[in-house]
C-alpha positions in Angstrom: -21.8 18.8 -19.0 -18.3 18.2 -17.9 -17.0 21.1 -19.8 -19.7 23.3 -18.0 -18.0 22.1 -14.7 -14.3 22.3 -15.8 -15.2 26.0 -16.9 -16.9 26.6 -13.5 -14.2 25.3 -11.0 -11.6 26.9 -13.2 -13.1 30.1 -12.8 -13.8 29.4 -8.9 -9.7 28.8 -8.8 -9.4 32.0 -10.5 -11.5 34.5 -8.2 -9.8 32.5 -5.1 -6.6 33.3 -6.0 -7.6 37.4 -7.3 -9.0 37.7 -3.5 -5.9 36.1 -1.9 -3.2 37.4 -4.3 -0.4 39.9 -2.6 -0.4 43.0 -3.8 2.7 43.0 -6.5 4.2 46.5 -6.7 7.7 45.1 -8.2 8.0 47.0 -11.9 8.5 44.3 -14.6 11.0 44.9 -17.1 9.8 43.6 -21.2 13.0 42.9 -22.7 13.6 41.0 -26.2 16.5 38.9 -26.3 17.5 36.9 -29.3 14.4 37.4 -31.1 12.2 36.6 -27.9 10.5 38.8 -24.9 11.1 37.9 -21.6 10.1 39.7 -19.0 12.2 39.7 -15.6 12.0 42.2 -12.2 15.6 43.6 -13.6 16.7 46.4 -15.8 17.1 44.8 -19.2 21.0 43.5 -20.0 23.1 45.3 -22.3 22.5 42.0 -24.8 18.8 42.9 -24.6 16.7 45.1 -26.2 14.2 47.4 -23.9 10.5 46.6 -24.9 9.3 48.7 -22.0 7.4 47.7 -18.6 4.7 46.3 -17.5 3.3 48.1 -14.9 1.0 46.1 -12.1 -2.4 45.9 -11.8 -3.7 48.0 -9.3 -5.3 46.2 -6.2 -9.2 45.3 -6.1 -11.4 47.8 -4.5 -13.6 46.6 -2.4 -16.6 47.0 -4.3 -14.3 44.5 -6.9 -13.8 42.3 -4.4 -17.6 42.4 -2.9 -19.1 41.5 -6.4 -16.5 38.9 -6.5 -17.4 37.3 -3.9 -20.9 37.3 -4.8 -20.0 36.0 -8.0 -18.4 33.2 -6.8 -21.2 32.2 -4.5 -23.5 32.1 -7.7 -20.9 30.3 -9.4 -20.5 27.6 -6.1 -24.4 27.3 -6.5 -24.7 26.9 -10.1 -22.1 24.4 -9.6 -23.7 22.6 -7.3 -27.2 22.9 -9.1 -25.3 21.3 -12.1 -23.9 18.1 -10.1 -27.6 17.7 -8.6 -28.9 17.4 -12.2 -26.3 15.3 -13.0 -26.7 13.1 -9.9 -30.3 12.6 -10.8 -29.4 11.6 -14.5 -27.4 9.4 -13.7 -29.6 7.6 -11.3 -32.7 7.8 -13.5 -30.2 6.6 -16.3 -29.6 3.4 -13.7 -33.4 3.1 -13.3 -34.3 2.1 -16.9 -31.5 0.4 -17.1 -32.3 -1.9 -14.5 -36.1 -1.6 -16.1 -35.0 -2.2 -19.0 -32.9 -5.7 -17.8 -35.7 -7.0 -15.3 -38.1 -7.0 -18.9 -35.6 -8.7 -20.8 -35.1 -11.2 -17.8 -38.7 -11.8 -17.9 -39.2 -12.1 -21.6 -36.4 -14.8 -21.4 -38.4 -16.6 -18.6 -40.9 -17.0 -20.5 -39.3 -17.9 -23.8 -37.8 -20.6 -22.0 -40.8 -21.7 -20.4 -42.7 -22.0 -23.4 -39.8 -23.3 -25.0 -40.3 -26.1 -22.5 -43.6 -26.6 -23.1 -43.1 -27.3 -26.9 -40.5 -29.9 -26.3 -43.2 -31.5 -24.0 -45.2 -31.3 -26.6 -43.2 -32.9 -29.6 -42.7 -35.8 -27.1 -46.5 -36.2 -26.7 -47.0 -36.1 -30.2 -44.5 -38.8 -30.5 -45.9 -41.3 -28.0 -49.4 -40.3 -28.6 -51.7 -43.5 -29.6 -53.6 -43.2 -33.5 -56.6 -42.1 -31.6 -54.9 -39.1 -29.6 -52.7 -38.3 -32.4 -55.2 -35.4 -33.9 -55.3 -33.7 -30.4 -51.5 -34.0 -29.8 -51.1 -32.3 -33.2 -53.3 -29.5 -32.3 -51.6 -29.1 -28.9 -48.4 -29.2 -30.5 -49.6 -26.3 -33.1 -50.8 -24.3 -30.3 -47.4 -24.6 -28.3 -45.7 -23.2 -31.5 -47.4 -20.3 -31.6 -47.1 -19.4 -28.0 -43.1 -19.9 -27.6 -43.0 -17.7 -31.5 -45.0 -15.1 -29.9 -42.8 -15.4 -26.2 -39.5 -15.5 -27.8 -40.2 -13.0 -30.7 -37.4 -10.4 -30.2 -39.6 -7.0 -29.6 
C-alpha cells in the first residue's frame, strides 16, 4: 500500500512541476567526450565529438494542460480514498487487537481465580476431619477440573 502512495505523490510532483515548468527554448548541445555524452547549452569543444541536439519539448496545449489537471485531481482523490482505507485498517487492526487483549485479560482472571480456588481446596483437604475427608476430595476433584478447563490455552 505504501508503494501505491509513493507512486501517487511522485506522479502528483511530476504534473506540478509540467504545469509550472518555464518554457525552455535554449538548444542543447549532445557531445561525447572521453567516451561519455554530456550534454551542455554550448557548441561542443573542439576535444568533443558532436552527437547532435536535443531539441525542446514543445510547450503544453491547453487541452494537455486541462486533462492534466483533471488527472491530477483523480489522482489527489484516489490518494486520499487510499489513506481513508488505510486509516480505517489501521484502526480496525487496533480494535481486535485490544479485543483480542481484554479476552486474554479475562481468561487470565479467571485462571487465577480458579487457581485460587484449588489452593483453597488442597488446604481443605488437608485439615478436613476423617468424616469430611470424602467430600473434601470430591471438592478438591471438582476444583481441578474447573482451573484445567479455565487455564487451558485456547
Amino acid at each position: 500500500m505504501h508503494t501505491i502512495c509513493t507512486v501517487h505523490a511522485t506522479t502528483l510532483v511530476s504534473l506540478t512541476l509540467l504545469l509550472n515548468a518555464a518554457p525552455a527554448h535554449a538548444e542543447t548541445y549532445r557531445c561525447i567526450s572521453h567516451g561519455q555524452t554530456v550534454y551542455q547549452e554550448t557548441p561542443c569543444r573542439q576535444d568533443q565529438q558532436a552527437a547532435g541536439t536535443v531539441q525542446p519539448a514543445s510547450q503544453p496545449t491547453s487541452q494537455d494542460s486541462a486533462a492534466a489537471r483533471t488527472r491530477l485531481k483523480q489522482q489527489q482523490e484516489e490518494l486520499r480514498r487510499i489513506d481513508q482505507q488505510r486509516q480505517h485498517e489501521t484502526e480496525l487492526a487496533a480494535k481486535q487487537q485490544r479485543h483480542i487483549t481484554a479476552k486474554a485479560e479475562r481468561q487470565k482472571l479467571a485462571c487465577d481465580k480458579a487457581s485460587l480456588q484449588l489452593r483453597w481446596a488442597k488446604e481443605d483437604l488437608r485439615q478436613a476431619t476423617p468424616v469430611k475427608e470424602a467430600k473434601a476430595r470430591q471438592k478438591l476433584k471438582r476444583q481441578q477440573e474447573k482451573t484445567d478447563l479455565a487455564c487451558a490455552q485456547h
